[in-house]
C-alpha positions in Angstrom: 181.1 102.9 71.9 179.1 99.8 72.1 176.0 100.0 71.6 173.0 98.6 74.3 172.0 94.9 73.4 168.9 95.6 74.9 167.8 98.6 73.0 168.7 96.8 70.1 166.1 94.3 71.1 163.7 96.5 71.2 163.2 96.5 74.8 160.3 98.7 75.9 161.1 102.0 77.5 160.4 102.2 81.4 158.2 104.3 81.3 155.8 102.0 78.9 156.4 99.1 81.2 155.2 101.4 83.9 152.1 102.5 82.1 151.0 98.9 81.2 151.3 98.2 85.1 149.4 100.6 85.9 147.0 99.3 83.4 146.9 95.5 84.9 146.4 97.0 88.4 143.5 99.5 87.3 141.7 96.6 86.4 142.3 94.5 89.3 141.0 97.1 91.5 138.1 97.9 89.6 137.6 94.3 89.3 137.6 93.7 92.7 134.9 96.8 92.9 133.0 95.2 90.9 132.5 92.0 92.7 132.1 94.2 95.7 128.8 96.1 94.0 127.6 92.4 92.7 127.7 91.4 96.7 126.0 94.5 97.4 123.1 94.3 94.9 122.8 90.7 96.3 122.3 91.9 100.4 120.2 94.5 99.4 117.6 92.2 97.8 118.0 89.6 100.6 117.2 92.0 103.4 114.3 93.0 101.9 112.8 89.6 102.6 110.1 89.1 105.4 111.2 92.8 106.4 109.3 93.4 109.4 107.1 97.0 109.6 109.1 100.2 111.0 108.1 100.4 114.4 109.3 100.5 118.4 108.5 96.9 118.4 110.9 95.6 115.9 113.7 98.1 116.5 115.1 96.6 119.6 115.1 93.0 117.9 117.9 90.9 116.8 116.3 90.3 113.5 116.5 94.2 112.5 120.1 94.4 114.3 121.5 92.1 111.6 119.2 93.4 108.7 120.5 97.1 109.7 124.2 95.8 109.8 123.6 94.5 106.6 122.3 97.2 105.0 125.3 99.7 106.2 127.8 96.7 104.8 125.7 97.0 101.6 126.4 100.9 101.6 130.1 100.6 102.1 129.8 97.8 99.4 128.1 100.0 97.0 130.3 102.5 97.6 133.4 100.7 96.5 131.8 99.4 93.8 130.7 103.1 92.5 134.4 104.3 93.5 135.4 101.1 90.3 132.5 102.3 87.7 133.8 105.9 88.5 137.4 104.6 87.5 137.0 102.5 84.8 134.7 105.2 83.4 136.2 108.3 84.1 137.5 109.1 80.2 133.8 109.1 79.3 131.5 110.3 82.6 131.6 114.5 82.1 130.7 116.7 84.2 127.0 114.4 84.5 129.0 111.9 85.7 131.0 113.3 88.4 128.1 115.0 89.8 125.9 111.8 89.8 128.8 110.0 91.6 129.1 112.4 94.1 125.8 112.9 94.7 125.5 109.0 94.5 128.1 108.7 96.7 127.0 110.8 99.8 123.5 109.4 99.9 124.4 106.0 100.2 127.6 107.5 102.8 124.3 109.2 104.4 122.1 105.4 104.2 125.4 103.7 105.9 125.1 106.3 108.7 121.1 105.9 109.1 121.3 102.2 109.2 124.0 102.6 112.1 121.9 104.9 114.2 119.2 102.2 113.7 121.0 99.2 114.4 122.8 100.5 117.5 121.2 103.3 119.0 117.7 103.3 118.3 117.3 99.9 120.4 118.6 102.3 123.9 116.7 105.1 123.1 113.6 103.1 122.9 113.6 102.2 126.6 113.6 106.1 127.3 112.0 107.6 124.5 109.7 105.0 122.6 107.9 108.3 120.9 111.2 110.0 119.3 112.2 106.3 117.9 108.9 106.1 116.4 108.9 109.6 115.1 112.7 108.8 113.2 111.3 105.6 112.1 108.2 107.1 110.4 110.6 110.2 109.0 112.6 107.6 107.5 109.7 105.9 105.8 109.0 109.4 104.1 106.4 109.8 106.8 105.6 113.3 108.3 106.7 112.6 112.2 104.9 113.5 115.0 107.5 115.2 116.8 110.7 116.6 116.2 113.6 114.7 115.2 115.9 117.6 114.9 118.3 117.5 112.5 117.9 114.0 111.9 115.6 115.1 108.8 118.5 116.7 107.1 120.0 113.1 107.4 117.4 111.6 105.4 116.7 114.9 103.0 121.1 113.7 102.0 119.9 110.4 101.6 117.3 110.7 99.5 118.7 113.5 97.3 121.9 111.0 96.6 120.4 108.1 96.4 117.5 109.2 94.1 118.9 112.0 91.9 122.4 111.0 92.2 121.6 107.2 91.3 119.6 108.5 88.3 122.4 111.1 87.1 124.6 108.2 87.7 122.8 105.5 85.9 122.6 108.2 82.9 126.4 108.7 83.1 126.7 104.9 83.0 124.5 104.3 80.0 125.6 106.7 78.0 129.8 105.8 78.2 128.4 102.7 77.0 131.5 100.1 78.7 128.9 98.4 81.4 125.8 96.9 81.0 123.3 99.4 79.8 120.1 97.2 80.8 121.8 97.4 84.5 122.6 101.5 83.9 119.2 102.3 82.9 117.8 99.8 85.5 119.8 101.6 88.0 118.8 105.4 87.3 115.0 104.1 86.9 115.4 102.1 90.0 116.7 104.8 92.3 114.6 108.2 91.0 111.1 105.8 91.5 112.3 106.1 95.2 110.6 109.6 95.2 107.0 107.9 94.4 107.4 106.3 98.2 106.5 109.5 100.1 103.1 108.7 98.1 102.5 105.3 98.8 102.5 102.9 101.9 105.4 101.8 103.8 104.5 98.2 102.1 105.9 99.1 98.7 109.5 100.4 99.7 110.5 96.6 100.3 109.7 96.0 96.1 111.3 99.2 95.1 114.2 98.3 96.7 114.6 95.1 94.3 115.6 96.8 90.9 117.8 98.6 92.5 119.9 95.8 93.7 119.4 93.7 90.6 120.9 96.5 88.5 123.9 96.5 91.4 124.4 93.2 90.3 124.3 93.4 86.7 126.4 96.5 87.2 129.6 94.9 89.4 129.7 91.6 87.3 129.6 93.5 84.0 132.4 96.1 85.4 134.3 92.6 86.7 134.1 90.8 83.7 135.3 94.1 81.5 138.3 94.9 84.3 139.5 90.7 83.5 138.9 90.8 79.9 141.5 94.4 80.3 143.6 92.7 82.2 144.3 89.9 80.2 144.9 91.9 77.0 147.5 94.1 78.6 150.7 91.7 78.5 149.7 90.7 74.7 149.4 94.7 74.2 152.8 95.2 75.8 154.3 92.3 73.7 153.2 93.7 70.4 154.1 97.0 71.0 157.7 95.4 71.4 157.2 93.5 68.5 158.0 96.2 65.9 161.0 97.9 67.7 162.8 94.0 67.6 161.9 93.8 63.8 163.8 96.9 63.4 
C-alpha cells in the first residue's frame, strides 16, 4: 500500500483546519462588534449635546425625532458590541459575567424600546393627551409623575436595573478577565451604576452622566477591535507552525 503524500507532509488534519477557521472568523465578528460599540459610545456622547429639557414642547420636534432615533441606533449598537465582549470573553466572564450581560443586555433592549415610543409615538399622543406625555417624560427623568403611566414604569424600572446594575456587573466581569481595556471596564461599571444618583439630582445632570459611559463604549469597542485583528492575524502563523513539526518528521 502506498502510503498518502500528504500525510507524509504533515498536512494538518481537517478538523484543525476547521478549528483555526473558526478562529479567524471569531475574531472578525467580534471585530466588527467592536467597531460597532466604538460608534455607539461616539452617538451617545454626541446626542447629549444642546439636548433640549424633557417636555411636551420638544417632543413633537424634529430635533428630538433624530436625537431619539439615534439613541435606539446607539442601543442596538451597544448591543452588538456587548454580544463581541461577551464572545471574545466568554472563557473568563463566570457566572458575574453572564448575569451582567444579560442584565446589560435587556436594559439597553429596554432603552431601544423607550427611545422608540418617544421618537414615534409620543409626538401623536401629545395632540390628545399633552398631560400623559408629560407624565412619561418626567417618569423617565426618574421623576415621580403626576398621573399614571401604567405599566410604562415597569419599562423604565428594566431599564434602569440593566443598564445600571447590569453595566456595573458587566464592567466588573470585563476588568477582571483582563483582555480589554481595563481603564474603559472600570470606566464602564462606574459610569453606568452613578446612573442611580439621577433620581437625586436635576434633570440637568443626566446629559454629563451620560459622557463616561460612552467614552468607556469607545475605549471598550476599539480595544475589543484591535485584540480580535491582532488574533486574527496570528492564526495562519499558528496554523503554519503547528504544521511545522509534523513535516520535520
Amino acid at each position: 500500500m502506498i502510503p498518502n503524500v500528504l500525510d507524509i507532509a504533515g498536512t494538518p488534519a481537517p478538523d484543525q483546519d476547521e478549528e483555526f477557521d473558526m478562529t479567524i472568523t471569531t475574531s472578525r465578528i467580534t471585530a466588527a462588534a467592536g467597531l460597532c460599540a466604538a460608534v455607539a459610545g461616539a452617538i451617545y456622547i454626541g446626542v447629549q449635546v444642546n439636548h433640549p429639557t424633557a417636555d411636551v414642547a420638544h417632543v413633537v420636534t424634529t430635533d428630538v425625532l433624530v436625537r431619539e432615533m439615534a439613541k435606539a441606533g446607539m442601543a442596538v449598537l451597544a448591543l452588538t458590541g456587548f454580544a463581541g465582549m461577551f464572545l471574545r470573553n466568554r472563557q473568563r466572564f463566570g457566572a458575574l459575567g453572564v448575569v451582567g450581560y444579560l442584565l446589560v443586555s435587556i436594559g439597553y433592549f429596554a432603552m431601544f424600546a423607550n427611545q422608540c415610543i418617544v421618537a414615534c409615538v409620543l409626538p401623536v399622543v401629545a395632540r390628545t393627551s399633552p398631560g400623559y406625555v408629560q407624565d412619561y417624560l418626567d417618569a423617565a427623568m426618574g421623576n415621580k409623575p403626576a398621573g399614571d403611566i401604567g405599566h410604562m414604569a415597569d419599562l423604565f424600572l428594566v431599564t434602569g436595573i440593566g443598564y445600571s446594575i447590569g453595566g456595573l456587573l458587566f464592567g466588573i466581569a470585563l476588568f477582571r478577565a483582563g483582555i480589554l481595556a481595563r481603564w474603559a471596564s472600570a470606566l464602564f461599571a462606574a459610569g453606568t451604576v452613578s446612573a442611580l444618583a439621577l433620581a437625586f439630582l436635576p434633570e440637568s445632570f443626566s446629559r454629563p452622566f451620560a459622557v463616561p459611559v460612552g467614552i468607556a463604549l469607545i475605549g471598550l469597542g476599539l480595544s475589543l477591535y484591535r485584540t480580535s485583528r491582532t488574533e486574527t492575524a496570528s492564526a495562519p502563523a499558528a496554523q503554519v507552525a503547528a504544521a511545522e513539526p509534523a513535516a520535520v518528521r
